[in-house]
N, C-alpha and C positions, 0 to 999 in steps of 0.2 A: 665457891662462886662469889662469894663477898670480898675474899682478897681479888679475884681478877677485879672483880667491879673497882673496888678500888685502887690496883697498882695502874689502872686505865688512867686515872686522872691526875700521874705524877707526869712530869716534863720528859719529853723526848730523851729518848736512849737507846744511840746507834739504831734508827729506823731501818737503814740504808741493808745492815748486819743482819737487821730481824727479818728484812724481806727477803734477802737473799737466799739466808738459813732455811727457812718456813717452806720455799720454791724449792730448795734441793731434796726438803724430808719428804716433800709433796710428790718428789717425781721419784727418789729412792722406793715408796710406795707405792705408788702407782705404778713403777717397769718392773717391779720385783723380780718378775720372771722369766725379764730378759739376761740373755745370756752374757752382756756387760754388764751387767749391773747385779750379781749374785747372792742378793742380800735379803732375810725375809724383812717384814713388817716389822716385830720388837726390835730388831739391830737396827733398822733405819730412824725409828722415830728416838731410841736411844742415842744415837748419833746425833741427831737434831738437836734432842735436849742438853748432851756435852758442848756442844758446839755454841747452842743460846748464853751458857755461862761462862765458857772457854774468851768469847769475843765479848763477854761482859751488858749483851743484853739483858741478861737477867744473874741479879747476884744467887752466891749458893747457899744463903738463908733463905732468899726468895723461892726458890726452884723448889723445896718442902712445900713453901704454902700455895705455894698454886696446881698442886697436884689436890684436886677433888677427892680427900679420902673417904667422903661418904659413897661416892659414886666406887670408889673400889676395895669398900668394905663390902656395899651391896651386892657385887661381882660375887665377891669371894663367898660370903654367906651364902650365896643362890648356890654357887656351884658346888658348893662340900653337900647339899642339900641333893640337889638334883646329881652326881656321884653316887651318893648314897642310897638315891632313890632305882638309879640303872642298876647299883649292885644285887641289890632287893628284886629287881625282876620286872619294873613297872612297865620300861620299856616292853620286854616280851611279852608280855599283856598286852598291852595297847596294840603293839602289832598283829597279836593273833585277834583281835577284834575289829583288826583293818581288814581281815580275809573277807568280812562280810560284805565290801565294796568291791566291785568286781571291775569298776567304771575308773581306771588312770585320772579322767578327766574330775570323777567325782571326789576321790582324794585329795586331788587339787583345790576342789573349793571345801571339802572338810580342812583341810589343813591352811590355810588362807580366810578361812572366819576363827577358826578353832583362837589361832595367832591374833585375828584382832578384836574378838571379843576379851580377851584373856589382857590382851595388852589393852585394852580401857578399863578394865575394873583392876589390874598390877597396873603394871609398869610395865613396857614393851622389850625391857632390857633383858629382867631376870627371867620374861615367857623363852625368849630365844636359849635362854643358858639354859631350860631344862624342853623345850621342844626341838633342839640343834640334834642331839642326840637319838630323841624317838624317830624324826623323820627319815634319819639315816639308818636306822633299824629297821621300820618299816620297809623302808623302797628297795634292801638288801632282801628280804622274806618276801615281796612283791615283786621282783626281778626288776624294778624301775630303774629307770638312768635319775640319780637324785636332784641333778639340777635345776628341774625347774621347780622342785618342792621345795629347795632351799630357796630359790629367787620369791617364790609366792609368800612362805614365811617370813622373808626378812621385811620386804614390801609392804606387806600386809601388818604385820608387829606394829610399821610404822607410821599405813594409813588408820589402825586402829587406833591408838594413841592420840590420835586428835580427838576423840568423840567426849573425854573425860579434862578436870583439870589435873586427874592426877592420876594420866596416865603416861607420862612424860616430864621429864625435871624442869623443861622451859614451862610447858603448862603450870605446873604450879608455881611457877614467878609470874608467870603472868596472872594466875587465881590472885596470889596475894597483892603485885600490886594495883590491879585493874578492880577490884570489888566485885567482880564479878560470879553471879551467884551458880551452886553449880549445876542447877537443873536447867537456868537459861542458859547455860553454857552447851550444856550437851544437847536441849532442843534445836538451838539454833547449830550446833555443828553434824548433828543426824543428817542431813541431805546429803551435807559433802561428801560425810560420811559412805554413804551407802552407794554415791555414785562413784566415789574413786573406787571402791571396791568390784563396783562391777567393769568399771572401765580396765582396770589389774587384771581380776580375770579373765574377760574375755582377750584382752590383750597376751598374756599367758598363754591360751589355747589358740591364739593366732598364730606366737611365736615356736612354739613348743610344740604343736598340735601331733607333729612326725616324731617325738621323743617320749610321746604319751603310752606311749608301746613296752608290751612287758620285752625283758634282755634278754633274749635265749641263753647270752654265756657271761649273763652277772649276776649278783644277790645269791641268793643260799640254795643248791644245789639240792633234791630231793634227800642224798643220801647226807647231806650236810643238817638235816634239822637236829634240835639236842633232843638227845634221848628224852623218857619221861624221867623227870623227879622222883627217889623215896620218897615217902608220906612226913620225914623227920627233916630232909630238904626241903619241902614244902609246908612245911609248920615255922621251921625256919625262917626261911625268906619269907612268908607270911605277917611272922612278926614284926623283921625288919623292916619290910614295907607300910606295916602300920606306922612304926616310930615314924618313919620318912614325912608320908603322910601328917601326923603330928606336928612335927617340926614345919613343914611345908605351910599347916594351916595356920600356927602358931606366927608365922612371920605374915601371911595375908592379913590375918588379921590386924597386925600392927599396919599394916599398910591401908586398911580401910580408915579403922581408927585414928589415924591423923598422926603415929607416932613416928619417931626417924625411921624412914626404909631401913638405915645402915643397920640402927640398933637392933630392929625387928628381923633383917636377914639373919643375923649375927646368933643371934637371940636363939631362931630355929635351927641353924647349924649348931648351937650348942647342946640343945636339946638331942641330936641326930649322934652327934661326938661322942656324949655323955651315955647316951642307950647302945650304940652300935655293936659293944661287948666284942668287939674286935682292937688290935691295935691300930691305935690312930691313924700313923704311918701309911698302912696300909690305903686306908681311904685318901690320905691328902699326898701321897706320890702321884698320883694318878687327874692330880690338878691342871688344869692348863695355869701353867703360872708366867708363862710368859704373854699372855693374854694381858696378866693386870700386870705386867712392865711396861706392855705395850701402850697400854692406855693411861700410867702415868707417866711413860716418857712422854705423851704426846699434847697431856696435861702442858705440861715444861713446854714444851713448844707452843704451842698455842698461848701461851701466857706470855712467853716472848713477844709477839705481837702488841701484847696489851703494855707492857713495861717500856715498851719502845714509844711507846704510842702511834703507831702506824695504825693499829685498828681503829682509835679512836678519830684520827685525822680523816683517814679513809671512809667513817661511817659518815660523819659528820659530814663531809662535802657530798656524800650520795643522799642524804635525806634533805640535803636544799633543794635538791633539785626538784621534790616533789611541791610542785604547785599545778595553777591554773582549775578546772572546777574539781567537780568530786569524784568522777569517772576516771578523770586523768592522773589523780593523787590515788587511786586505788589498784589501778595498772603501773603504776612505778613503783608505788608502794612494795608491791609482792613482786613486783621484779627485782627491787633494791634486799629485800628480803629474801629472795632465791639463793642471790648471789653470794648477799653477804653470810648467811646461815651456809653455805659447802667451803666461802674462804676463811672465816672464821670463827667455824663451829657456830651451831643454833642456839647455846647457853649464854655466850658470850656478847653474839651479836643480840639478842634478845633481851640483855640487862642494856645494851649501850642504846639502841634504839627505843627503849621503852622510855627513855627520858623526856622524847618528843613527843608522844604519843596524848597526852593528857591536854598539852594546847590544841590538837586538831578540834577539825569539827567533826562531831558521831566519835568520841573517841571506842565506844563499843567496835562499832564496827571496825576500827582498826588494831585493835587487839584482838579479833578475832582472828581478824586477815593475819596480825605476830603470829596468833600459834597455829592455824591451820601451815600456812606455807613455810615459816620455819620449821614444820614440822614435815609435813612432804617431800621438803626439799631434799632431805635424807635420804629419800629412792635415787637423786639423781647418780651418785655415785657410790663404792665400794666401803668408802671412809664419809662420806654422807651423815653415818650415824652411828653411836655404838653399836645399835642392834644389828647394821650390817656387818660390823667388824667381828662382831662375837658369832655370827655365821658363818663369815669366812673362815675366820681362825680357828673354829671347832670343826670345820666339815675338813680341813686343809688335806689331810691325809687321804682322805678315801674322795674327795670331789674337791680339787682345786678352783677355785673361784677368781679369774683375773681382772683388772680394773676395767678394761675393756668388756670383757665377757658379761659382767655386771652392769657396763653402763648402756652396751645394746638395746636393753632391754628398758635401764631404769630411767634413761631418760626422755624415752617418748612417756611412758607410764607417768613419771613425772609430770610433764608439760602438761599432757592432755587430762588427769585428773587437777593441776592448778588451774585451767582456764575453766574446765567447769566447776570446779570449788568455790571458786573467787566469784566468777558471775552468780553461784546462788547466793551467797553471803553476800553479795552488793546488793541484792534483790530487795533480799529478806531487809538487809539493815541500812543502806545506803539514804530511804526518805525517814525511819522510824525515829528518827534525831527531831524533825519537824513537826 
């Protein structure tokens, strides 16, 4: 994050190139799965990223540093973890403890709190890298269509993630550089909180309400359940379940404690590697690894922008515009922040906008407004957010998820939880400056 921040305030380089590039990666991902365009996600935003240093927007020393390695060592940590944790059986627990809900609808909002209380005390990113897997476990043993328990998770991950400052990576840039402390942080963000989430759900069971229905001819067939376990199988995976566990806690806890997420996921995968008394191999074949290509190829791209300085020109002329009184600077405000967090990423735009933020007036209230709707914005589309992408890319197989299909959905959910977010948060903070 400190290289984009700062390749942002070198001079102009091929804008014209970077804008171009950035629109083609943008729709190569977006049509993926049309039939001209037969390319998944890792090949397109890889392409992008050849293409950003091929035409010389971004040199290929630079293309290293602006891949976020904490953000995909975190990845990686989490998922050798939660891997090891499916091998071990936790999944099929959790699901046989789903039988006791009998309610589609009540699953729905178990798995849509579960995600965003989870992603306010973590991280919204590594909940999805080990709740992607269970959900699709479940709703296979529950005869469910998974789709809209992946849309409620991914959604949900990312209206949770506002309630904390370190429940999300822009959140804690803006913790550090806003001073802001972090119980009024999360007092004052509870309302929005709890109303995007009922706004998600009930929006969910609007959309979905006909898909809420068990599948007569999907998930696991009567004669398809697994047998019972030996008692040595089950002592077994017992124990590896504890280490999992172990390891699992071992990185929470670094992540309460204030220490690097990266080192701390790292830390508990090593712990997990170290016990698993199996060949490594075994466990890390089974990675999604073109997950973390895809998300540093797209590092590379998105940092194009910033090397070019298109993003910088770009933000900068859309935050003059906010003037006139304080109603009016707060409805532009999160409309210039919608936009600018889905064109160039919520990390990005969040260090370049926070520059102005300290001469407004109330600047509280406007860094709230930074991380609540930077932070939502992420429902609007598929690439929105990490958490949406590590749900697509992990369900790909068994529930395709299309850009379209995703934004049906994510962008009324969007809207209508940002106009009532933004009007409590002006409520609440818009005279407290006075």
């Amino acid at each position: 994050m400190h290289e984009l921040a700062q390749t942002a305030t070198e001079a102009f380089r091929h804008p014209w190139a970077a804008g171009i590039i950035f629109t083609a990666t943008f729709i190569l991902i977006s049509f993926r799965r049309l039939s001209l365009l037969p390319i998944g996600r890792p090949s397109a935003a890889l392409t992008g990223a050849v293409l950003m240093v091929a035409f010389g927007v971004v040199k290929p020393e630079e293309a290293y540093q602006l891949v976020n390695w904490d953000t995909i060592c975190l990845l990686l940590g989490m998922m050798i973890i939660a891997e090891h944790l499916r091998a071990a059986g936790l999944f099929e627990r959790f699901s046989r403890l789903s039988e006791k809900i009998s309610s589609p609808f009540g699953m729905l909002v178990i798995v849509g709190f579960t995600a965003a209380i989870s992603s306010a005390i973590l991280v919204n990113d590594p909940v999805c890298v080990v709740m992607t897997p269970l959900v699709l476990e479940i709703c296979r043993r529950k005869r469910l269509k998974p789709f809209p328990y992946l849309m409620i998770l991914a959604t949900s991950s990312n209206i949770g993630s506002t309630l904390t400052l370190t429940g999300n990576p822009q959140n804690m840039i803006i913790g550090s550089l806003s001073k802001l402390g972090f119980l009024r942080f999360m007092g004052l963000m509870t309302a929005p909180f709890l109303v995007s989430m009922l706004i998600n759900l009930v929006l969910a069971w609007l959309y979905y309400r006909h898909e809420l229905v068990e599948d007569p001819v999907g998930g696991i067939a009567d004669n398809e359940i697994l047998p019972r376990e030996s008692l040595p199988e089950k002592i077994q995976k017992t124990r590896r379940l504890r280490i999992g566990l172990i390891g699992l806690g071992l990185a929470c806890a670094g992540f309460v404690a204030g220490f690097s997420m990266a080192f701390s996921a790292l830390a508990g995968a090593v712990i997990v590697i170290t016990f698993h008394r199996k060949d490594p191999s075994e466990l890390l074949e089974k990675m999604e690894w073109s997950l973390l290509m895809f998300f540093a190829a797209l590092f590379v791209v998105i940092g194009g922008l910033q090397t070019s300085g298109l993003a910088k020109a770009v933000t900068e002329w859309a935050l003059k515009l906010i003037a006139g009184d304080l109603t009016s600077q707060v409805w532009i405000f999160s409309g210039v922040t919608l936009v600018g967090s889905n064109v160039l990423s919520n990390v990005p735009f969040v260090l370049l906008a926070s520059q102005s933020i300290p001469a407004m007036t109330n600047p509280d209230l406007f860094w709230c407004l930074l991380a609540f709707v930077s932070t939502i914005a992420g429902n609007l589309t598929i690439f929105g957010s990490v958490a949406n992408m590590i749900v697509a890319e992990t369900a790909r197989n068994e529930c395709p998820m299309s850009f379209w299909g995703f934004a049906r959905f994510g962008i009324p959910s969007t809207i209508l939880s940002l106009l009532a977010g933004v009007w409590m948060l002006s409520h609440i903070l818009a005279f407290s400056f006075n």
